[in-house]
PLY file of the C-alpha trace (Angstrom):
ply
format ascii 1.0
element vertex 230
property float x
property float y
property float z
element edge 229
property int vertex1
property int vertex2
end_header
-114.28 31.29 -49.86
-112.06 33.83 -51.44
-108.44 33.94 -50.14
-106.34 36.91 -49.94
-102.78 36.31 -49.82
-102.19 39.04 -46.49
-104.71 36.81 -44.46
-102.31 33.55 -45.38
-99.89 31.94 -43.01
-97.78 30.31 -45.72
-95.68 27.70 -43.56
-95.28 24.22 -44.82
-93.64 20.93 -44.10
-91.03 18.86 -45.49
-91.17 14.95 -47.06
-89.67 13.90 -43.71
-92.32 15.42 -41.82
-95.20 14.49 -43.71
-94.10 10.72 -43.44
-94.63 10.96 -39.49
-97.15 12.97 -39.64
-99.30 10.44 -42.08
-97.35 7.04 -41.30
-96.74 6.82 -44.78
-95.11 3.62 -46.08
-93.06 3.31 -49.24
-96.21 1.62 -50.73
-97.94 5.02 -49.65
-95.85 6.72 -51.36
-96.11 4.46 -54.65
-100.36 5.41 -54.48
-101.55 8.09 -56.45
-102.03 11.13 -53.76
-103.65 14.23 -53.21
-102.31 16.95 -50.48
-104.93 19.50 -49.21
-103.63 22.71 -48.08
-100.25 21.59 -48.75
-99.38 25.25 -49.08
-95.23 25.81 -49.28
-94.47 22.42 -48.19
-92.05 20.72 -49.93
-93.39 17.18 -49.73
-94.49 17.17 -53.66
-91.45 18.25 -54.92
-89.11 15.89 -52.90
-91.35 12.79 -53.85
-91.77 13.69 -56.89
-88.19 13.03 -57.11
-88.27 10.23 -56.04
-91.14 8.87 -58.20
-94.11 9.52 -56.27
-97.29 10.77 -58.07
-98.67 13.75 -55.92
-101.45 16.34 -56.99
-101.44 19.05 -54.16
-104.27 21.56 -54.09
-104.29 25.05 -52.38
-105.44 28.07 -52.42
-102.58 29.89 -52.05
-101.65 28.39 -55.59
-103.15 31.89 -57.61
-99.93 33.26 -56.12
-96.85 33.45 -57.96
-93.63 32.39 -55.98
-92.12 35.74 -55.22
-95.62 36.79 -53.57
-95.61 33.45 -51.40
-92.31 33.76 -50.81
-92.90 38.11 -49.69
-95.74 36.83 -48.12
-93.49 34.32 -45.81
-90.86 36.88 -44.81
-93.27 38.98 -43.75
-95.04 36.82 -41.03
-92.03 34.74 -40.45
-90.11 36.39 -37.30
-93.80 37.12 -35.69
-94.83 33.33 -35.99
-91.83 32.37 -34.59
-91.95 34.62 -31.54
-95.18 33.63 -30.77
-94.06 29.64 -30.50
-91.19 30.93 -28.86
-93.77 32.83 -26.54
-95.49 29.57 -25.60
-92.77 26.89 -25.21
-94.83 24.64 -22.81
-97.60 24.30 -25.69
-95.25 22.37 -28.16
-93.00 19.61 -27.99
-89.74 19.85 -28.72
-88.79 16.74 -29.90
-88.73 16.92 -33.82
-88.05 20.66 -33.81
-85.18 21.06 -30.71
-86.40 24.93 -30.60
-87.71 28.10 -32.21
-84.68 28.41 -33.90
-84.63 24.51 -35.44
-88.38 25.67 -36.36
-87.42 28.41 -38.42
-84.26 27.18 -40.06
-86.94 23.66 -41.38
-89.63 26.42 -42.70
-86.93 28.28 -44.22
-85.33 24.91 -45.97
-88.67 23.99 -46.83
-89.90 27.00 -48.67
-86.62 27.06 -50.05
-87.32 23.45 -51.55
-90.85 24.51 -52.80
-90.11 27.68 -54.38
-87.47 26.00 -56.75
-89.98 23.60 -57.44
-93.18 25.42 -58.23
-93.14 27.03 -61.44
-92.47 23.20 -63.58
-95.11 21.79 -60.54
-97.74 24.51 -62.23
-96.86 23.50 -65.54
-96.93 19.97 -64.92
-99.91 20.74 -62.95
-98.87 19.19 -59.50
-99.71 22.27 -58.18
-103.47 23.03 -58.81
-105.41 26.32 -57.34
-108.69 24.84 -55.84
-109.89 24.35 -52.20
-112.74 22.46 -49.83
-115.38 21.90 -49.99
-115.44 21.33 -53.88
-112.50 19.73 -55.83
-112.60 19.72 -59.49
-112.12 15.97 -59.66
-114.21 12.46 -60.60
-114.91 10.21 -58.05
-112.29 8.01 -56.41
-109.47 9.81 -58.71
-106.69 9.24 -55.56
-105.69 6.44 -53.71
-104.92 8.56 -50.85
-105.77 11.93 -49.87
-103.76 13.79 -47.35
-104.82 16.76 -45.44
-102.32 18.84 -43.20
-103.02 21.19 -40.25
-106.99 22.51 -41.70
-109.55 20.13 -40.74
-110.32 20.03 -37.00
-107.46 22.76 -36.52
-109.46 25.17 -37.43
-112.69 23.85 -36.18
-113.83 27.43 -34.85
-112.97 28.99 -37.74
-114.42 26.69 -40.43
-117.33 25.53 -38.58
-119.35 21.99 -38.23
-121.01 21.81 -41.64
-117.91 23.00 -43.67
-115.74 20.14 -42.22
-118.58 17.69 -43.25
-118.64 19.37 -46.55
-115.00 18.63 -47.06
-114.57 15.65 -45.80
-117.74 13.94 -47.41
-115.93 15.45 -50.68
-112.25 14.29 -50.07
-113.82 10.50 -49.62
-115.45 11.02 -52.84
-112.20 11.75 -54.89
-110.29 9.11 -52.72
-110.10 6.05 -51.40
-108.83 6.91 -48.53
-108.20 10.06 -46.09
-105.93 10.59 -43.90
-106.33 14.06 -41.53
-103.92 15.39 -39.09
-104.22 16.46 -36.15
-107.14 16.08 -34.39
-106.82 18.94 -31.95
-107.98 23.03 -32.17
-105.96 25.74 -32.09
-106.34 25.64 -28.48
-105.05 22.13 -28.36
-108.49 20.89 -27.33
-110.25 17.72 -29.06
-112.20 19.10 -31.95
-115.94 19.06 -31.13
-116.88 18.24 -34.57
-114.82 14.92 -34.58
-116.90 11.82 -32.67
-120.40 13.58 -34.18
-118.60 13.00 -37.78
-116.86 9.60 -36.79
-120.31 8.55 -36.04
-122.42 9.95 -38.62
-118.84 8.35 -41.61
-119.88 4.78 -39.90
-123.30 4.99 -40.28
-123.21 5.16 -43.94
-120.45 3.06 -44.52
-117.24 4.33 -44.10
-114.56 2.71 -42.49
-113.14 4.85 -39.93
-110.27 5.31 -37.22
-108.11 7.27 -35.05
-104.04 6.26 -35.41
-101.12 7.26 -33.47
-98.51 9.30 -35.39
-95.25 9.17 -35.44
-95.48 13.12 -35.25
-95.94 15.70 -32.55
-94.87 19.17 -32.15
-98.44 20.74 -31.34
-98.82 19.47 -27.66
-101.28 16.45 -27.81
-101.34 16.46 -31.54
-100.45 13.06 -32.45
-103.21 11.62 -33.84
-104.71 11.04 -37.33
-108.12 10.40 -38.78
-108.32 7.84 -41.44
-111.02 7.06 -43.43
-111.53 4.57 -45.86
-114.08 3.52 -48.58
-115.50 0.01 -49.39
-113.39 0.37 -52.55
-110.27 0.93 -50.75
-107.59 -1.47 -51.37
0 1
1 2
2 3
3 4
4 5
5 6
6 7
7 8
8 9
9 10
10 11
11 12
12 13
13 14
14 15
15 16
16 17
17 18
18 19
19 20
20 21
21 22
22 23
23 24
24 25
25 26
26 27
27 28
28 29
29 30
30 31
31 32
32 33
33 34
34 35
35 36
36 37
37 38
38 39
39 40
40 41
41 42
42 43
43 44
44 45
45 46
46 47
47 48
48 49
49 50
50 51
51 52
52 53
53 54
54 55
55 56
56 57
57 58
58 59
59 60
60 61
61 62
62 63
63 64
64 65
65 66
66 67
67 68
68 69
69 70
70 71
71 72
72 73
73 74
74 75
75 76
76 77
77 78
78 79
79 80
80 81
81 82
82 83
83 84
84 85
85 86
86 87
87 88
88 89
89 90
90 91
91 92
92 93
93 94
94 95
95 96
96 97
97 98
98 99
99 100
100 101
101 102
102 103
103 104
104 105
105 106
106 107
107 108
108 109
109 110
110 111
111 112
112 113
113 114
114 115
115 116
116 117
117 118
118 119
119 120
120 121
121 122
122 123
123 124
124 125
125 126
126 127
127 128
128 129
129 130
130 131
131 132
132 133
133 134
134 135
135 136
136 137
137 138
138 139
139 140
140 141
141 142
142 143
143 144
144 145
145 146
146 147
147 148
148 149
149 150
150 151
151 152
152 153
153 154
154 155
155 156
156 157
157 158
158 159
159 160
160 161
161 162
162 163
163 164
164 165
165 166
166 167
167 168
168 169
169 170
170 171
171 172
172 173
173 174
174 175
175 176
176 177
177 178
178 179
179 180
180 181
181 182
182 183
183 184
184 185
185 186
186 187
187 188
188 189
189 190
190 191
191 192
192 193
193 194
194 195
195 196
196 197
197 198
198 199
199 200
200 201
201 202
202 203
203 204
204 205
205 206
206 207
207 208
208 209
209 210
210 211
211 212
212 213
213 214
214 215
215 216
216 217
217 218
218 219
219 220
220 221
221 222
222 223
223 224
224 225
225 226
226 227
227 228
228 229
């Protein structure tokens, strides 16, 4: 599915907030990873610094950093106001307000931007998306994937979110997916069907708490893990 960089919402999420968001442990963070639409976050460049080995794939990665960054100014104030617009449908715990919101994606951007260019060269950053990865089988030891799957289950529809997620358990040994919740901060229909379906050919599956929630009643990851998983 082509992207095209005035349809993109380029927000993304810090180190800190990808730990709660994922439970991640310093062991974790010792694994090889893999982000899915990690977008602007800056979560590869600040482990990378501190020694973690993270591959994040997007495809907002064709971009150079001055479009991503055009691209972010431009829908920034409007995504804002709309949060703003809708107070009761967020909790305002790890963001205080709209304004604590903005300032983190600012900061975060920020972070990624001065990253990018050595994270293409080094090729941290890689252009690809779901449901096909350009990688061999069981190539991670964890796969992350951030605000796509079962967010935007209307959107993406029932057999692309098999699709992907049949294809991130093939490069990893484990998935983790966050949240588990629609747009309209529903359970996503396409989740128990797929839970099932994961079990019945051998996957080990389940639903954990996490430490994260700013999306009202999204606090809850998927994990899934292979029989080669550690």
């Amino acid at each position: 599915m082509g992207v095209r960089l005035q349809e993109v919402v380029p927000f993304g999420r810090s180190l800190d907030e990808y730990v709660k968001i994922f439970n991640l442990t310093e062991t974790d963070l010792h694994r090889t990873i893999l982000g899915i639409a990690d977008g602007p976050a800056s979560f590869n460049a600040e482990a990378t610094q501190q020694g973690s080995t993270i591959i994040s794939v997007d495809p907002l990665y064709q971009f150079s950093g001055s479009e991503i960054r055009q691209r972010f100014d431009a829908v920034l104030d409007d995504i804002i106001y709309q949060v703003a617009s809708t107070p009761d449908d967020f909790v305002w715990t790890y963001h205080a307000s709209p304004e604590a919101l903005r300032n983190s994606r600012v900061q975060t951007i920020e972070r990624f931007l001065a990253d990018y260019d050595r994270g293409l060269q080094e090729q941290r950053y890689c252009f690809g998306e779901l449901p096909h990865l350009n990688f061999p089988d069981n190539h991670f030891d964890l796969a992350l994937c951030s605000h796509l799957l079962f967010l935007y289950s209307e959107q993406l529809g029932e057999t692309f979110h098999r699709q992907a997620i049949y294809e991130l358990a093939r490069v990893s040994r484990e998935v983790r997916i966050f949240p588990l919740i629609t747009l309209m901060l529903g359970r996503s229909p396409f989740l128990d069907p797929l839970i099932s379906e994961l079990e019945q050919v051998g996957y080990h599956v389940q639903i954990e708490r996490s430490h994260y929630e700013f999306q009202k009643g999204g606090n809850e990851m998927l994990v899934i893990k292979t029989n080669t998983s550690p």
